[in-house]
N, C-alpha and C positions, 0 to 999 in steps of 0.2 A: 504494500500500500504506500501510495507517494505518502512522504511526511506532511504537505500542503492539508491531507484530506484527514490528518488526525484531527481526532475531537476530544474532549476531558475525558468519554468515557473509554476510551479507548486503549488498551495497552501500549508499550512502548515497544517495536519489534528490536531484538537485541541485537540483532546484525543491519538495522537501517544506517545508513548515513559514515560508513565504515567503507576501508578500499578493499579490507582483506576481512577473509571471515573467519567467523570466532575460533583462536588456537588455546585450548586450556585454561584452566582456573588458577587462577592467582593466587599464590602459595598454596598449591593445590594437597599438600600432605595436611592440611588444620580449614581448608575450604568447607564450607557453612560445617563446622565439627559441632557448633555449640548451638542448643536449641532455643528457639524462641517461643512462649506461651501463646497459644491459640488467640483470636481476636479479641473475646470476650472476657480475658485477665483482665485483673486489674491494673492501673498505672503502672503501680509501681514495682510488678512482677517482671511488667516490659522492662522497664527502667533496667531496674538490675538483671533482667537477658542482654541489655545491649551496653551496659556497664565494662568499662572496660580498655576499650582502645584508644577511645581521648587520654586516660592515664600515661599510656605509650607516646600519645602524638606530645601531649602538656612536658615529656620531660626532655625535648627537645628545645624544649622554651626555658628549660632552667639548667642546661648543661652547662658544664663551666667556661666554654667560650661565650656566655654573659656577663660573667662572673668581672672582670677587667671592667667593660664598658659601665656597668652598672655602680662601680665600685669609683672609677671616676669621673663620672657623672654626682655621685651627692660628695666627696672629699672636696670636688669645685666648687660646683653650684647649692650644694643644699639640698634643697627638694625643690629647687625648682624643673628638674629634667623628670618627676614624676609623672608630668602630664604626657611625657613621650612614650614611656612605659605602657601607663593607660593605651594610649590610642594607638599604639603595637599592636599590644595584645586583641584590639579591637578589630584590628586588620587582619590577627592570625585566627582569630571566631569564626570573620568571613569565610577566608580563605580555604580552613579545614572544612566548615560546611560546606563549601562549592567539592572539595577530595571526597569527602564520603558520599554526596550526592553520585558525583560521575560513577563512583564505586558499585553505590547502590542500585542505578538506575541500570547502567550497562554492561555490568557483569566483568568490565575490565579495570585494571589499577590507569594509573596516570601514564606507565611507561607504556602498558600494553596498547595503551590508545593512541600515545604517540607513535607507536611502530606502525598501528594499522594506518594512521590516517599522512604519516610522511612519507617522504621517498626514501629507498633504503640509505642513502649519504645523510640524508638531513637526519632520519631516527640516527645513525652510528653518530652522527656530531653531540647530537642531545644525550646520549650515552656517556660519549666520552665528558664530556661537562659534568653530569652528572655522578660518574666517577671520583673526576677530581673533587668534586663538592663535599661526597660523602669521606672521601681519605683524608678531606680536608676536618671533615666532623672531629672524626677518628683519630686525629690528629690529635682534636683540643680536649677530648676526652682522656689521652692517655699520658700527655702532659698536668692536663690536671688532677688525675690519678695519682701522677708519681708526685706532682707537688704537695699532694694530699699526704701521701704517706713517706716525705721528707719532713712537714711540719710534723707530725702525729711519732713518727718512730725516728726520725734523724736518720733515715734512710737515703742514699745520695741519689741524686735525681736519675742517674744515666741507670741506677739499680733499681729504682722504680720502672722506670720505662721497659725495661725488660723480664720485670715480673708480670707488668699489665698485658703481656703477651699471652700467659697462662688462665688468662680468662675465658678463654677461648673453649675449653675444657669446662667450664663451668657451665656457658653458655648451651654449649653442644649438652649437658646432662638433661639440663631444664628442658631444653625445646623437644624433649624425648616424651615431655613428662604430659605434653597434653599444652596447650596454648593458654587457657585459664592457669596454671601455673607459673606461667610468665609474667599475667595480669595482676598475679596474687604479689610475687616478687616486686616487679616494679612499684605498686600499689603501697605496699610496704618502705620502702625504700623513701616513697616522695613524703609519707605519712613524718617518717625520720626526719627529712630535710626540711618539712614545715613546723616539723616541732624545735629542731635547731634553731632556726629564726625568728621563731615567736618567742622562745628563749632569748636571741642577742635586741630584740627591739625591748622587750622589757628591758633587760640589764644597761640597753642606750639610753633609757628617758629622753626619745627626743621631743620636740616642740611639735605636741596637736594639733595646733594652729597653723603654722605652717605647713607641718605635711598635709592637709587639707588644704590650703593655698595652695599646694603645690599639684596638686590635681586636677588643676585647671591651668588650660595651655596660655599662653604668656608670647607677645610679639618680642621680646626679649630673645626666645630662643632660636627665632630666626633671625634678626638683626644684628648678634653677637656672632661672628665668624667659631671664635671658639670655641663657644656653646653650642652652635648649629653643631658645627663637627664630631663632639662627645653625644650628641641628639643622632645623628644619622648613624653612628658606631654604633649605636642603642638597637637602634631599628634593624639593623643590618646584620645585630647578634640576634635579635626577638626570631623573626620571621626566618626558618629554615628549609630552603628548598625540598630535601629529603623528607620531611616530615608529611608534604603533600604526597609524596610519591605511596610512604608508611600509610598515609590513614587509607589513601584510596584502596587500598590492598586489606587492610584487618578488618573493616566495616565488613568484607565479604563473609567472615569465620562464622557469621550466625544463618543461622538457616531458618532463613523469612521466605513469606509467600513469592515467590516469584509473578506476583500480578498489580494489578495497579494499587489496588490498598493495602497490600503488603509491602510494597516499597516505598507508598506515601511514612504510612508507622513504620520503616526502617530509617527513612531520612530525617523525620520528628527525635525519636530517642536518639539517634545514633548524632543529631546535633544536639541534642540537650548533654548527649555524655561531654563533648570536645569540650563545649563552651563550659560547662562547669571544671573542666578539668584545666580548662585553660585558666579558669581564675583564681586555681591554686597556684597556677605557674605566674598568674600575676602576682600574686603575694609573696613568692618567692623572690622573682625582681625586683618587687617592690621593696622587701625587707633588706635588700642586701645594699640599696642606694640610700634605706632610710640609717640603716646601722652606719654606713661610711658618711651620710651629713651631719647623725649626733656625736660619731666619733671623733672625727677628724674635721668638720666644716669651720673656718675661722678658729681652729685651734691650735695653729701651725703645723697642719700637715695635710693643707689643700695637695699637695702633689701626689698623695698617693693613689697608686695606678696598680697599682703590682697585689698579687695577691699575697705571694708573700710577705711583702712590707704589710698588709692590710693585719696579717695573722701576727706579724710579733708586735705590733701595735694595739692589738683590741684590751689584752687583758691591763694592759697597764694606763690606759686610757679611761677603762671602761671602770678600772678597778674590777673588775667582776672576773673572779678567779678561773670560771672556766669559761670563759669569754673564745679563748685562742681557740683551745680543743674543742671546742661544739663548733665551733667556724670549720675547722680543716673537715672534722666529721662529715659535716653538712657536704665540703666537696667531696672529699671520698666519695660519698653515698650518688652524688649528684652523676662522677665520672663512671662507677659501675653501672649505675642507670643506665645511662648513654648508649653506655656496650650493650645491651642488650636489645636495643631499638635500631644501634646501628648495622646489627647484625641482619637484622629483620631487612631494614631499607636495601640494604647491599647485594640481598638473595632476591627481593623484589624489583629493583631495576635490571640486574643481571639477566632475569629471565624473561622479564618484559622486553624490553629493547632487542634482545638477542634471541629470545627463544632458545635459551640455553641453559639448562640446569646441571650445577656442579653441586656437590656432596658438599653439606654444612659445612663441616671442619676446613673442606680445602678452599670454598668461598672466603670462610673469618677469616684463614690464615691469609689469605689474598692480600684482603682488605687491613689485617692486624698491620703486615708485613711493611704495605705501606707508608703506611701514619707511624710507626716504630722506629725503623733506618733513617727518617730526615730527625725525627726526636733525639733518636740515640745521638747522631751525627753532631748535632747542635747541644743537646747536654754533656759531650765528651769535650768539643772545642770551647765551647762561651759558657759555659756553665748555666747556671739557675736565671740569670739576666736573658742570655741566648733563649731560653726556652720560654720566658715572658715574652718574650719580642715575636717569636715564631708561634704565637698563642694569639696575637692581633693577627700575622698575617693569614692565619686559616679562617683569621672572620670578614676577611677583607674578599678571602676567597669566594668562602658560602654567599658572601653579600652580589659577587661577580654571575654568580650560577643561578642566583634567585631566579629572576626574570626568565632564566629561559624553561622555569617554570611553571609560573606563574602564567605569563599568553597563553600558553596551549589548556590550562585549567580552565584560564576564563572563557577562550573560543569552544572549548568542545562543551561548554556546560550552556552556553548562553544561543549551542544548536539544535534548533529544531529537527532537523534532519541525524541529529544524535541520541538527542536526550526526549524527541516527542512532547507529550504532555510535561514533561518532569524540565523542559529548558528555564533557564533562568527566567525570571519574569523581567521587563523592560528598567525598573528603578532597580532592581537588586544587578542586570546586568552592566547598566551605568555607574552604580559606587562600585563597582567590582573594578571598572576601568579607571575610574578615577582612582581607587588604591593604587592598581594595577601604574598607572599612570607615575603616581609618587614615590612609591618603591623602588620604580626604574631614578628616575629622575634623583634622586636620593643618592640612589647607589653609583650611579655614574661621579656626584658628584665627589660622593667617598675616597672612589676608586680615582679619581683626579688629584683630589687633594692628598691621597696616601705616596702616591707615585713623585706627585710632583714638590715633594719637600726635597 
């Protein structure tokens, strides 16, 4: 049926508007594994069926390549860069609900649609980019793994980086165990990290008043060159291209109706889970710029940037004895997160774009191997500064690879000839482009101003 001649009540055909037709399920070993309640449950039976992948998507918003931007951002300004925070995460609500939509609607992840609907050069471009994004992730995960467990055990960072290789073993036990066991882990994990930081904002006592000022956006922060700049490094750590690729792929793991009210209630909970998840990942971000404005703002030590400076500074700042260790904790827990989402991403673009499946272990190791040899490389030469400095430029990276994920979200969501009844509606497709629009423009100018100092 032409796509012209769909009506509301009509299903969506899952091979319309496609060059190539349907090649397998998306992480097909956990594909619809977990069951969804019949129509006539209650809310909140649905809820907790589709509970769960936002967890995964939200801890890509609070990985430690945040951790920097967020941390100089309130040591500078205070709270005043809170309002950028805010309307990030506003952008990654969007964005995730437009991943699980295509997900839901079309039976394919992000990559898989990019393969069908490019020519093979352009899908292998959006690959390789995509690649680098994710090694790029992977990167800042395992740096700040080992920084985590240099503060925590006085462990030397090139020995850290080479233990966070052995995660890999861990990774590969859990994803043995059933996909809800993964949700349970990560789940756990953020539970940690939110309680770390409701811990250091108590022991900050910062000014209420102000962090509510600071929640509202401020022509300051684009008229100040320096401020803008710490503002778009914000944005450029919030919004993670790989995370589109992740959600569009785990919304598939429940096993809903395949027909139009089944997919309407799979796109309802499965955006209620992201957005709520994402607003623990706000408060994460949030907490980690409001602890560096009570700590350090106007108290001489607007300069800190560095995580480790951030860590031998809290407890004697804060006075509050275990100030330092619930901080490093918090990244620890933040950087194993990571790994287990980046592993996930890495097997989903892999096989989407390529059509190609490689055995867990020899995928991680791929991807480990990667983001490990430039760390070690740089922890062995330049030491713990080295590895600060190559912790920006992986966010500099991700920031480069957005966009060439973001277009293809918004065009294949906001087609009719794709998504049928379930396309974007005309104002939800418009701020999508005006995001869409900012984030590039954002990041170009990032990527300007990183290069050209």
């Amino acid at each position: 049926m032409p796509p012209s001649t769909l009506t509301d009540t009509q299903p969506t055909n899952p091979d319309a508007g496609w060059r190539h037709p349907r090649r397998g399920n998306s992480l097909s070993e956990v594909y619809a594994s977990i069951k969804v309640p019949p129509a006539n449950a209650s809310f909140w039976r649905k809820l907790m069926a589709f509970w769960g992948p936002g967890l995964l998507v939200a801890v890509g918003y609070m990985d430690p390549g945040n951790w920097a931007t967020d941390l100089a951002g309130g040591a500078r300004y205070g709270y005043t860069l809170l309002s950028v925070v805010l309307i990030s995460n506003l952008f990654a609500m969007l964005l995730q609900h437009l991943a699980a939509k295509l997900g839901i609607v079309t039976g394919r992840d992000l990559a898989q649609a990019c393969r069908d609907h490019y020519s093979r050069p352009i899908s292998l471009m959006l690959w390789v980019l995509c690649e680098i994004a994710i090694a790029a992730c992977d990167l800042a995960e395992v740096i700040g793994s080992a920084i985590a467990l240099n503060l925590l055990f006085g462990l030397p960072i090139a020995w850290g980086v080479v233990l966070t290789t052995l995660d890999v073993l861990v990774v590969l036990f859990f994803q043995n165990k059933g996909f809800r066991i993964i949700e349970s882990i990560v789940a756990g994990l953020i539970v940690l990290i939110f309680g770390c930081f409701l811990y250091e904002i108590i022991a900050s006592h910062p000014d209420w008043l102000a962090l509510s000022k600071g929640l509202v956006p401020r022509l300051e922060v684009v008229t100040n060159p320096q401020m803008l700049y710490v503002a778009i490094g914000i944005l450029g750590a919030t919004v993670m291209p790989h995370n589109l690729y992740l959600h569009s792929s785990i919304v598939q793991t429940r096993a809903f109706p395949q027909d139009e009210p089944g997919k309407r209630s799979a796109i309802k909970f499965a955006t209620i889970d992201s957005t709520l998840a994402l607003f623990l990942a706000f408060f994460v971000n949030a907490a980690i710029l409001v602890t560096a404005a009570a700590a350090f703002h106007g108290k001489g030590h607007n300069d800190v940037a560095d995580i480790a400076d951030a860590h031998k500074l809290l407890t004697p700042v804060l006075g509050a004895g275990a100030a330092s260790a619930v901080f490093a904790i918090a990244l620890l827990a933040s950087g194993q997160n990571s790994t287990l989402t980046g592993t996930l991403a890495g097997q989903i673009v892999m096989e989407g774009f390529l059509d190609l499946k490689l055995k867990p272990w020899l995928r991680r190791l791929i991807t480990r191997l990667i983001a490990v040899v430039p760390a070690l490389v740089v922890a062995i030469v330049y030491g713990e500064k080295g590895t600060g400095q190559l912790l920006v430029l992986s966010q500099v990276i991700l920031s480069f690879q957005l966009s060439f994920a973001v277009v293809p979200l918004v065009l294949f969501t906001g087609s009719r000839a794709k998504m049928g009844v379930f396309a974007n509606r005309p104002v939800v497709q418009a701020i999508a482009w005006v995001v869409t629009g900012i984030i590039i423009c954002l990041n170009v100018f990032l990527l300007w101003q990183t290069f050209a100092e």
